[in-house]
N, CA, C and O of each residue as an XYZ file, in Angstrom:
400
protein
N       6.676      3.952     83.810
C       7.594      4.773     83.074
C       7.733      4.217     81.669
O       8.089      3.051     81.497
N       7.470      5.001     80.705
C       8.001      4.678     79.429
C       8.887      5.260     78.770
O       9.067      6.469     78.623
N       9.732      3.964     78.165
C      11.298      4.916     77.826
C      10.767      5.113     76.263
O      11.562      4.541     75.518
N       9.777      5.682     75.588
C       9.687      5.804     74.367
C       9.963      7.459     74.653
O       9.222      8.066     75.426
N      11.330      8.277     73.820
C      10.890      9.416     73.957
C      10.163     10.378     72.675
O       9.472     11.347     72.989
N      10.321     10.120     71.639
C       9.209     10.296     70.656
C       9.023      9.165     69.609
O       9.242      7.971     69.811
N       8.475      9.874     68.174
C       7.669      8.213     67.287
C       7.845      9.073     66.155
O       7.787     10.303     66.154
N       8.122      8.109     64.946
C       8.441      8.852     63.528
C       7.431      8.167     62.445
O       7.590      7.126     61.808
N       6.481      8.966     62.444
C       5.155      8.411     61.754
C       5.911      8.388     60.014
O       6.299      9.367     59.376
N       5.929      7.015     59.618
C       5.993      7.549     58.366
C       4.890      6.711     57.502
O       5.221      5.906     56.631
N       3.403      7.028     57.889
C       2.764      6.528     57.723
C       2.016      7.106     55.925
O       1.051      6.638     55.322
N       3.141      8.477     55.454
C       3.007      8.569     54.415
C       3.049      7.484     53.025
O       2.455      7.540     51.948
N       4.255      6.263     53.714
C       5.136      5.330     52.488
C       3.236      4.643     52.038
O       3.057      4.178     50.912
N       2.446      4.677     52.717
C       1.137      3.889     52.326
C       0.997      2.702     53.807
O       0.477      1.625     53.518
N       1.278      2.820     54.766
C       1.225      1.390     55.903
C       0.691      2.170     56.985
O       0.184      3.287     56.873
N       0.835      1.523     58.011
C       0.761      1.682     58.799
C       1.892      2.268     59.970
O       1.544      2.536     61.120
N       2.786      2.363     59.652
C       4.798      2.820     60.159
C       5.172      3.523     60.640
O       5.828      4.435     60.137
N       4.860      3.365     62.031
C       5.564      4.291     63.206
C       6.418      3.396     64.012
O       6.207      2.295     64.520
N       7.516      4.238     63.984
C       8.501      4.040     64.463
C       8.889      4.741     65.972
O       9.357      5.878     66.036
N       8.657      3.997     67.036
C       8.842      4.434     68.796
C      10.722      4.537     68.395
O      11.399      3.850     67.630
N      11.182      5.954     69.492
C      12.854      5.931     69.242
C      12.603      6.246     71.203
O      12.114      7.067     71.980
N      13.225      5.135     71.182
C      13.419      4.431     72.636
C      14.801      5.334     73.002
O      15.640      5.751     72.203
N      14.755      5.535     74.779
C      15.380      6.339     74.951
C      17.585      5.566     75.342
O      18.694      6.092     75.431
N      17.067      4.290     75.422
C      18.392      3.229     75.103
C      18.949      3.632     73.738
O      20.042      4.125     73.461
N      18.218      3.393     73.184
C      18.711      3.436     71.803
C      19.343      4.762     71.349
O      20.418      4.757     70.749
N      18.729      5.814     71.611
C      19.531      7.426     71.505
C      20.865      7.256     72.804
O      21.960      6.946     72.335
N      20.828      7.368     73.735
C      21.938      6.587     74.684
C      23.050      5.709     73.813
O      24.179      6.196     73.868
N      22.944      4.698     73.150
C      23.823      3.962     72.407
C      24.077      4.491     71.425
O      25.303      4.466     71.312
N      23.473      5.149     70.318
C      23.887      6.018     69.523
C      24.700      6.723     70.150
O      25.784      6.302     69.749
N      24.944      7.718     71.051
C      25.454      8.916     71.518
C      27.257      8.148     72.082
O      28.361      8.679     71.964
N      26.898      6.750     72.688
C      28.166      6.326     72.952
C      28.691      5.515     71.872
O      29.602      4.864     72.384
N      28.591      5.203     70.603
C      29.147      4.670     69.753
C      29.624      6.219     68.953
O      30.801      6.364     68.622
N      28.553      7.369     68.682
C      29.558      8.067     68.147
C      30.268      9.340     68.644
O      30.491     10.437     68.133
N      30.559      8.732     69.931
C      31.396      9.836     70.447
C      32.844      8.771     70.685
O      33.897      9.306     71.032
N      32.795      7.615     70.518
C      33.613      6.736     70.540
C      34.058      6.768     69.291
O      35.277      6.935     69.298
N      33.669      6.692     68.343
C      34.147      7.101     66.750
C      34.533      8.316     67.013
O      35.754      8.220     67.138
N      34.299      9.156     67.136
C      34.358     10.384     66.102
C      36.170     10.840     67.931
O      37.215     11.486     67.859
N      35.638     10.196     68.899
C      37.168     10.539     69.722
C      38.230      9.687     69.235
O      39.385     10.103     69.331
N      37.919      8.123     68.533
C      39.008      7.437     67.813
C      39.848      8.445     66.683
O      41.024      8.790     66.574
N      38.473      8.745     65.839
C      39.298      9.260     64.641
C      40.240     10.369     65.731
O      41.424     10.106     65.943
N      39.673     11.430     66.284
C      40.588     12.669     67.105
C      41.738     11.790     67.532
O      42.868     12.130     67.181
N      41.587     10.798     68.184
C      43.230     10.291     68.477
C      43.821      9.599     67.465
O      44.936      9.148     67.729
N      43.412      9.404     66.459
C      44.143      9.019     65.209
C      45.252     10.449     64.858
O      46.471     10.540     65.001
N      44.271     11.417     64.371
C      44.571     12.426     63.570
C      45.676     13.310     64.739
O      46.425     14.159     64.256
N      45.700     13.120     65.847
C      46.756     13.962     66.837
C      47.734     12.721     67.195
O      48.308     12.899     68.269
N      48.106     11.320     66.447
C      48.957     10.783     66.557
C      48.827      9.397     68.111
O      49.742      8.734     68.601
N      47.579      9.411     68.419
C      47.858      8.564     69.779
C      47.239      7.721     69.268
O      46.746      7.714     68.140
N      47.208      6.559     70.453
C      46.888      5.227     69.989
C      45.189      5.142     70.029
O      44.803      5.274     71.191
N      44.319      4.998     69.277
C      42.786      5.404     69.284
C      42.327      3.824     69.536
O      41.150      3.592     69.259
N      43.043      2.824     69.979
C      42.424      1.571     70.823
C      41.788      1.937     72.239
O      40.652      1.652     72.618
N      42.960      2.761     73.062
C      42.375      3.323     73.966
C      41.020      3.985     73.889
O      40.146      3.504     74.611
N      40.756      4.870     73.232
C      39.578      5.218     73.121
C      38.469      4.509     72.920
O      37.504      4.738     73.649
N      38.392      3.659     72.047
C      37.370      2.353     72.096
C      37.564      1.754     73.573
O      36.807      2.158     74.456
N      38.345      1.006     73.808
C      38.474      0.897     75.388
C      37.216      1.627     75.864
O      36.084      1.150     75.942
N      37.588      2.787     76.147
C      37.255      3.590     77.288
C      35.494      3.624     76.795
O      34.634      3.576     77.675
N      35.039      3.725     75.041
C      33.782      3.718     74.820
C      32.851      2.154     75.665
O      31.848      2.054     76.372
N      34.118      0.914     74.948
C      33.163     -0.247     75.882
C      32.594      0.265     76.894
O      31.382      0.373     77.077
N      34.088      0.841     78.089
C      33.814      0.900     79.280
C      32.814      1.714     80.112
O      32.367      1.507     81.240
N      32.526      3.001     78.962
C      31.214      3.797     79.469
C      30.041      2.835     79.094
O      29.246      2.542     79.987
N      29.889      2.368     77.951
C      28.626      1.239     77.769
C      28.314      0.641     78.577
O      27.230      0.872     79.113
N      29.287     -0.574     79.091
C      29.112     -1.355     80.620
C      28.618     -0.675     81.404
O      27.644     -1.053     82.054
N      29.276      0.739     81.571
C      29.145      1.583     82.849
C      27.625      2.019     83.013
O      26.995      1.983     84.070
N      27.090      2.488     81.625
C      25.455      2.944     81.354
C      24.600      2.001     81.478
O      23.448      2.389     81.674
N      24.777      0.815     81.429
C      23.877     -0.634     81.210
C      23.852     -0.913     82.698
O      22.766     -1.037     83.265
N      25.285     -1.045     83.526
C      24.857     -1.588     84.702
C      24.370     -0.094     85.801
O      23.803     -0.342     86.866
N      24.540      0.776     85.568
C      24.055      2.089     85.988
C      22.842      1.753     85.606
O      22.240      1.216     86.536
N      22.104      1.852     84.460
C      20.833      2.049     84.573
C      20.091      0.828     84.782
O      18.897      1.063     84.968
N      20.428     -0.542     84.819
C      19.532     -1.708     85.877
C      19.580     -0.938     87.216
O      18.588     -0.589     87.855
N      20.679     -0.754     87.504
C      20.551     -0.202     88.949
C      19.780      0.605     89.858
O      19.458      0.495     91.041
N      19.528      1.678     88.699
C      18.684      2.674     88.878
C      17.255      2.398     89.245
O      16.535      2.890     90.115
N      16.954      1.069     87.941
C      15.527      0.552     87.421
C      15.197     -0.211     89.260
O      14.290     -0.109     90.087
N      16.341     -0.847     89.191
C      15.767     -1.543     90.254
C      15.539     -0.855     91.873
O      14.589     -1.201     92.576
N      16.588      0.181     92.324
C      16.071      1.532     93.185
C      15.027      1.761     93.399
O      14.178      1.534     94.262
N      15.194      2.508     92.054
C      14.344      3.523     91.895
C      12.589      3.583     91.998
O      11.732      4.248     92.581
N      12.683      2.294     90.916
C      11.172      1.557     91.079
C      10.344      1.259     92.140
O       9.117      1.219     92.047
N      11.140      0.991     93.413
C      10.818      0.673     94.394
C      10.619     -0.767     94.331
O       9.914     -1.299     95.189
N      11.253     -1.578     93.252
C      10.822     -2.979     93.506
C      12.398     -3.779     93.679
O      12.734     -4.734     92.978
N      13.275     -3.150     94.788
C      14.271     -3.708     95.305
C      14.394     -4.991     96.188
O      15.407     -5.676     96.333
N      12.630     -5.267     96.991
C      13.202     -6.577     97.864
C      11.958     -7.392     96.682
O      11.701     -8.592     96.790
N      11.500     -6.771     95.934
C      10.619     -8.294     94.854
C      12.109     -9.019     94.435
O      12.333    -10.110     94.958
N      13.333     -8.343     93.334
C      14.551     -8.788     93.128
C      14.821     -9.517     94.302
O      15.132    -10.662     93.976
N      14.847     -9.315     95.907
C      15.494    -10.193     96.370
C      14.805    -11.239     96.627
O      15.587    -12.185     96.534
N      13.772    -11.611     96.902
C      12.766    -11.839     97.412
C      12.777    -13.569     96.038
O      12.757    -14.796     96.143
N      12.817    -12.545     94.944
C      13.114    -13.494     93.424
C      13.698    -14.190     93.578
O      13.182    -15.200     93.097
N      14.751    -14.442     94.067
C      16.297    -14.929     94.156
C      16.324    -15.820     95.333
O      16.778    -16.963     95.362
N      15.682    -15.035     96.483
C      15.623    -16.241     97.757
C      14.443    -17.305     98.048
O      14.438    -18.490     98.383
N      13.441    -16.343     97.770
C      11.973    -17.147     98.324
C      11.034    -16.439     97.242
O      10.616    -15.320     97.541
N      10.571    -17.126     95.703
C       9.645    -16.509     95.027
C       8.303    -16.624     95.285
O       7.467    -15.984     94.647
N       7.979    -17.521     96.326
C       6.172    -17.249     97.073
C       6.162    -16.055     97.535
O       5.028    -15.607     97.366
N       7.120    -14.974     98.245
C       7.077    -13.373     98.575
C       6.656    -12.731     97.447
O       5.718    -11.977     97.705
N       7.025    -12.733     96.130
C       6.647    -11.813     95.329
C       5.362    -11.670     94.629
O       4.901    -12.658     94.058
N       4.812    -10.691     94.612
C       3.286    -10.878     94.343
C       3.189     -9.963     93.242
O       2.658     -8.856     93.328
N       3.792    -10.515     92.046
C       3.618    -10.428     90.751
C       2.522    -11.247     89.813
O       2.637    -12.381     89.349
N       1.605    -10.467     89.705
C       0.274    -11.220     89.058
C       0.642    -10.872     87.271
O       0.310     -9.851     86.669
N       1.323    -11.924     86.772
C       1.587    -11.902     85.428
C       0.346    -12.859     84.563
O       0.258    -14.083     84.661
N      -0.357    -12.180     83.905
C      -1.135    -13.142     82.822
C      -0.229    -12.882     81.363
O       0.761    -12.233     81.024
N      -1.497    -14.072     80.562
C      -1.264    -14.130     79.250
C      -0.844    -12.454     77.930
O      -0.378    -12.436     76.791
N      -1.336    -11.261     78.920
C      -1.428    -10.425     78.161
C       0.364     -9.670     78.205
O       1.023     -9.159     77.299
N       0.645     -9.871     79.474
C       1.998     -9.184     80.243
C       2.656     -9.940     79.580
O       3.416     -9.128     79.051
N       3.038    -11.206     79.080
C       4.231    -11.726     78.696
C       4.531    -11.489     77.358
O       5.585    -11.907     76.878
């Protein structure tokens, strides 16, 4: 799976310059400015807009440990993780010089 969801060639400036926009990164954008832009709304209707940051951390945490979670499910590589942790001769991860 690759989380690249598109690339912004700006290979006009004279280089070589493409830019991968990873699909985390649109995700964090989307919760920083919906966390702004609901602060300012509870500014401007008089409530306390700490809460709202609050609540932005708390979806962040919530998306980060949601999506390890998922990764690790989903992938199907749930007992390599355990396997990691208890006994790493089980896991039969062939990592060379190129993977790291």
């Amino acid at each position: 799976m690759q989380g690249r969801l598109f690339t912004i060639d700006l290979s006009f400036l004279g280089g070589n310059y493409v830019i991968p926009r990873r699909a985390t990164s649109c995700s964090c954008s989307r919760v920083v400015f919906a966390t702004l832009m609901g602060a300012i709304w509870a500014k401007r209707i008089g409530q306390d807009p700490d809460v709202i940051v609050d609540l932005g951390f708390g979806d962040a945490a919530r998306r980060i440990a949601g999506g390890r979670l998922l990764h690790v499910f989903a992938d199907g590589y749930f007992w390599d993780y355990v396997h990691l942790c208890t006994d790493p001769s089980k896991v039969s991860w062939h990592l060379d010089a190129r993977s790291a």
